[in-house]
C-alpha positions as CSV (number, residue, x, y, z in Angstrom):
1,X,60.2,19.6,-18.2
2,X,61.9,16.4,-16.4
3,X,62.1,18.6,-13.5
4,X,58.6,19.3,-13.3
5,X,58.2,15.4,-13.2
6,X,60.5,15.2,-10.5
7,X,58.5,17.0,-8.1
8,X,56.7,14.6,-6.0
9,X,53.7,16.2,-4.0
10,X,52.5,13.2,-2.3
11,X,48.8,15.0,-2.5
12,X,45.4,12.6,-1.8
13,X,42.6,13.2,-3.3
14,X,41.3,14.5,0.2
15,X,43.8,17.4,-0.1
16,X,43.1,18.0,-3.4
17,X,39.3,18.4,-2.4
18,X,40.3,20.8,0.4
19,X,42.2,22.9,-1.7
20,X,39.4,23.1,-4.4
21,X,36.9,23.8,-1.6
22,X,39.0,26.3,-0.4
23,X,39.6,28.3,-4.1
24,X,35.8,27.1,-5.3
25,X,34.1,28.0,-2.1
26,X,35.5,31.1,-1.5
27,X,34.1,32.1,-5.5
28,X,31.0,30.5,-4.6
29,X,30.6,32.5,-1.1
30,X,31.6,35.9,-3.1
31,X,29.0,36.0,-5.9
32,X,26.3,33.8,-3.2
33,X,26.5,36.7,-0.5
34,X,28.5,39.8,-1.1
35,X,31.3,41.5,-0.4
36,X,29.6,43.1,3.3
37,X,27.8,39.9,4.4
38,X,30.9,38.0,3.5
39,X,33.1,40.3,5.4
40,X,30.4,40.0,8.7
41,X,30.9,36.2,8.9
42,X,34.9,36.9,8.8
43,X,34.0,39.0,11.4
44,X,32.0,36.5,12.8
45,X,35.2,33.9,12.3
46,X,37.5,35.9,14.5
47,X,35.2,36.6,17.0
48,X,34.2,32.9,17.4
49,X,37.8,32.0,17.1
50,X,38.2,34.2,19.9
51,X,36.0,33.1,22.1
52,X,36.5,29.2,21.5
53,X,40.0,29.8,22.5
54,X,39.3,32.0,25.9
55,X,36.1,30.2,27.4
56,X,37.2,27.0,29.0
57,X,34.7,25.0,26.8
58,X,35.8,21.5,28.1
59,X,35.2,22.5,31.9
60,X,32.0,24.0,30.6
61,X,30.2,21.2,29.4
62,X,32.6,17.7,30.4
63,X,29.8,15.8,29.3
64,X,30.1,16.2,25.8
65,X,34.2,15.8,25.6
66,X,34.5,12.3,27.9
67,X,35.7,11.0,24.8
68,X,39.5,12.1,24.0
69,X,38.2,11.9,19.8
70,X,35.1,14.3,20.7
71,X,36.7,17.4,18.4
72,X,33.3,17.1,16.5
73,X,31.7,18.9,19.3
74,X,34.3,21.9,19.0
75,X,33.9,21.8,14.9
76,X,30.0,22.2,15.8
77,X,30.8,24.7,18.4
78,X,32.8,26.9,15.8
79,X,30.8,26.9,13.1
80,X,27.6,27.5,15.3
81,X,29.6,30.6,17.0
82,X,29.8,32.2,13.6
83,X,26.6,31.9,12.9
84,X,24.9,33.7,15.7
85,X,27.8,36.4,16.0
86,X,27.1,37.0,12.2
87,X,23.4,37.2,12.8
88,X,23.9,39.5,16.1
89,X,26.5,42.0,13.6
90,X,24.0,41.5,11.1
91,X,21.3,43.2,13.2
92,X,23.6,45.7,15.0
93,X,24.8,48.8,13.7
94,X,27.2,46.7,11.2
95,X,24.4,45.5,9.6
96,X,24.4,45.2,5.2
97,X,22.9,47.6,3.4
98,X,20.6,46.8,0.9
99,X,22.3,48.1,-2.5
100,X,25.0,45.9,-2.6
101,X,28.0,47.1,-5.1
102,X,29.4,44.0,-6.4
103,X,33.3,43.9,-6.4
104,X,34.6,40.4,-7.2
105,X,37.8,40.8,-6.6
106,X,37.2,41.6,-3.1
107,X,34.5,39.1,-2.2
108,X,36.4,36.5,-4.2
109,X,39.5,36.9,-1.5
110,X,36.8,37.4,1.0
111,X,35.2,34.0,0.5
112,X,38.9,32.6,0.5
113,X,40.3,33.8,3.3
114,X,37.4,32.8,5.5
115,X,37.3,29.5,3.9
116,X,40.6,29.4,4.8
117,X,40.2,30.6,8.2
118,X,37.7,27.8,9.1
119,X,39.7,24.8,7.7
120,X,43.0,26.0,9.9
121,X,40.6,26.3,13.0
122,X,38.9,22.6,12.0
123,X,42.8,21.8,11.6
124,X,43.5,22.9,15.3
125,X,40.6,21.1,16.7
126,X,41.2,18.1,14.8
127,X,43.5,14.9,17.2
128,X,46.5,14.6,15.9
129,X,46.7,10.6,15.0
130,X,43.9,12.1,12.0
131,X,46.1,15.2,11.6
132,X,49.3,12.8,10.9
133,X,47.5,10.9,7.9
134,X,47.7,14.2,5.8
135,X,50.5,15.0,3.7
136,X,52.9,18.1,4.2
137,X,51.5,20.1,1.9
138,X,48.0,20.4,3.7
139,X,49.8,21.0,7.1
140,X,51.9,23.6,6.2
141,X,49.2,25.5,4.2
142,X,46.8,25.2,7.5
143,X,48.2,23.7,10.5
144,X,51.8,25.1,10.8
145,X,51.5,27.7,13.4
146,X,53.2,30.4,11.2
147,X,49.9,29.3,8.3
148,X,47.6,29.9,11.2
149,X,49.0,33.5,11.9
150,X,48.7,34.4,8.7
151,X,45.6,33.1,7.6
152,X,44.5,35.7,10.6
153,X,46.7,38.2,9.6
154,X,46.5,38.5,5.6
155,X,42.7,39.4,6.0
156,X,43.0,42.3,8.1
157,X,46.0,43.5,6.0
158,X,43.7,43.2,3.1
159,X,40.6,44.9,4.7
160,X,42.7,47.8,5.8
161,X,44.1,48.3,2.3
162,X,40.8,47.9,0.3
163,X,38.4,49.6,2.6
164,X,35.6,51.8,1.4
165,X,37.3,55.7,1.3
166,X,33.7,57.7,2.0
């Protein structure tokens, strides 16, 4: 027991608020919209992830990134990327069906990992004199670069091990 008291964590409140957002959310986002629209804004996640990191934004529009602090802008960006490749997916052939099985243990780690898919790419946009008044804990769960490979990585492992069989 004394060693449990030992253990210093150093975590803010912030942190603690990203980590419930992060186990909250992602239960909130499974029962909210499914396991299939879930996994088409992952979808959506990588493919704006993509993108953001390909197209040379910053030569695109200079006007809005004059400002060294302007990561707002790419925040915007990202989360506006998902949005219309989910609603493109959506309407394509990937598109949900309408009798949705409900499987909670999927769409529970669905809603988690793109949760936490999202906070490591608002990690990578953010500047780094905010970046540096988290605590380690925070940084090594989202901004280390081996975190950021595997919150990309762990998804697709799970999707390829609990995919429908038809």
């Amino acid at each position: 027991m004394t060693q449990l008291a030992a253990v210093n964590l150093n975590i803010t409140s912030w942190e603690i608020i990203i980590f419930a957002f992060l186990f909250a959310g992602g239960f909130l986002l499974g029962l909210m919209l499914g396991k299939d629209k879930l996994f088409l804004i992952l979808l959506g996640s990588y493919v704006s992830s993509a993108l953001l990191s390909i197209v040379p934004i910053k030569k695109l529009l200079p006007a809005f990134f004059k400002a060294e602090g302007n990561f707002v802008v790419m925040i915007v960006l990202f989360l506006l990327l998902i949005g219309i490749v989910y609603f493109l997916f959506s309407k394509s052939v990937l598109r949900v069906k309408r009798k949705v099985k409900r499987e909670f243990f999927q769409t529970f780690f669905y809603g988690i990992f793109l949760i936490g898919i999202i906070v490591s790419m608002i990690f990578s946009f953010l500047p780094q004199d905010l970046i540096s008044q988290f605590s380690s804990l925070p940084l090594q769960v989202f901004n280390a670069s081996l975190a950021r490979i595997l919150w990309f990585v762990i998804p697709l492992i799970f999707i390829g091990i609990f995919r429908n069989k038809k």
